[in-house]
C-alpha positions as CSV (number, residue, x, y, z in Angstrom):
1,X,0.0,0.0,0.0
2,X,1.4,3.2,-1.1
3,X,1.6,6.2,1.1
4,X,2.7,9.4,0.1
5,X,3.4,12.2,2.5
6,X,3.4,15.8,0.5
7,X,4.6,19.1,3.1
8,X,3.5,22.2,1.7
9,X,4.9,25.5,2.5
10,X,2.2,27.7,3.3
11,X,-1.0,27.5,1.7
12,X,-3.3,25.5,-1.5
13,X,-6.4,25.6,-1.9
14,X,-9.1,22.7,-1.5
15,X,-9.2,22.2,-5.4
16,X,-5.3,22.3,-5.6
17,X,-4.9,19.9,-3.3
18,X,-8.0,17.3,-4.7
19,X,-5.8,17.8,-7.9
20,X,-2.3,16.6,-6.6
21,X,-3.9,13.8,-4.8
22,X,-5.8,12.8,-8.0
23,X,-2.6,13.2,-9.8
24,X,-0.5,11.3,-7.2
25,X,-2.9,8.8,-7.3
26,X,-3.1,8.2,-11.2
27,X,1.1,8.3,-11.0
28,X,1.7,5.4,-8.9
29,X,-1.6,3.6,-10.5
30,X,0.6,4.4,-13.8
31,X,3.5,3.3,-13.3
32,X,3.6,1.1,-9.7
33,X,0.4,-0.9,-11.2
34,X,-1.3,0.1,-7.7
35,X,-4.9,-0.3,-7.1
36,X,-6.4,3.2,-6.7
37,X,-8.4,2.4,-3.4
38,X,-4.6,1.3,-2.1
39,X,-3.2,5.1,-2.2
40,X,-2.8,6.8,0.7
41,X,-1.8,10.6,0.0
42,X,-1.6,13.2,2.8
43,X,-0.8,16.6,2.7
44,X,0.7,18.7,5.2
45,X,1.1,22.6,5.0
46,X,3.9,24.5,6.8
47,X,3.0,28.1,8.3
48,X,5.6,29.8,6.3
49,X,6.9,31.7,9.5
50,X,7.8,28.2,10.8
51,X,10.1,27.2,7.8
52,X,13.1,28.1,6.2
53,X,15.2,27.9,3.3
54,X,18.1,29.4,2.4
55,X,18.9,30.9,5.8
56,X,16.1,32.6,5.3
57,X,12.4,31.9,6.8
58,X,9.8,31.6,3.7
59,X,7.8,34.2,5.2
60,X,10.4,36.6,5.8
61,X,11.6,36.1,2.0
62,X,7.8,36.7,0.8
63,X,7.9,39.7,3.0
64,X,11.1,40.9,1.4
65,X,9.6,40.1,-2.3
66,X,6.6,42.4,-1.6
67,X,8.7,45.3,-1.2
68,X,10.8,45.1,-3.8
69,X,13.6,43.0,-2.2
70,X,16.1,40.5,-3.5
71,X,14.8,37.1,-3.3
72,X,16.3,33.7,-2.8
73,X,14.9,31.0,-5.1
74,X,11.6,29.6,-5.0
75,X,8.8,30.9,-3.0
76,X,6.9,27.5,-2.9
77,X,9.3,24.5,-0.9
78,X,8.1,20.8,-1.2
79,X,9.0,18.0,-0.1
80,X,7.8,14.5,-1.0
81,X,8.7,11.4,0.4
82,X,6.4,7.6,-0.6
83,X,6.9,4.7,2.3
């Protein structure tokens, strides 16, 4: 049985997230030969002020974006990991 943890930083909405676990789903049906009903998929979302990247909490860089900072890579951090 497939299970697939997904950590978001911040926030998706309800239809983003029906849509990865649909996709998710149809990936390891695809390719792993998994029954659907056997995929587990959960999806966790960081508070932004509680993570970090970069030396730099994600919040702190989104707060630096909006007023015309540098910023340091990507704004959206995830991390994926199938037991």
């Amino acid at each position: 049985m497939p299970f697939v943890d997904i950590r978001l930083a911040g926030n998706a909405t309800h239809e983003q997230k029906a849509a990865i676990v649909a996709d998710v789903t149809r990936s390891l049906v695809e390719r792993l030969g998994k029954s659907p009903a056997a995929v587990q998929v959960v999806i966790s979302e960081v508070p932004t002020e509680n993570y970090g990247a970069g030396g730099q909490l994600i919040a702190d860089r989104a707060a630096t974006a909006q007023a015309g900072g540098p910023s340091i890579g990507e704004d959206a951090h995830v991390a994926v990991t199938s037991r």
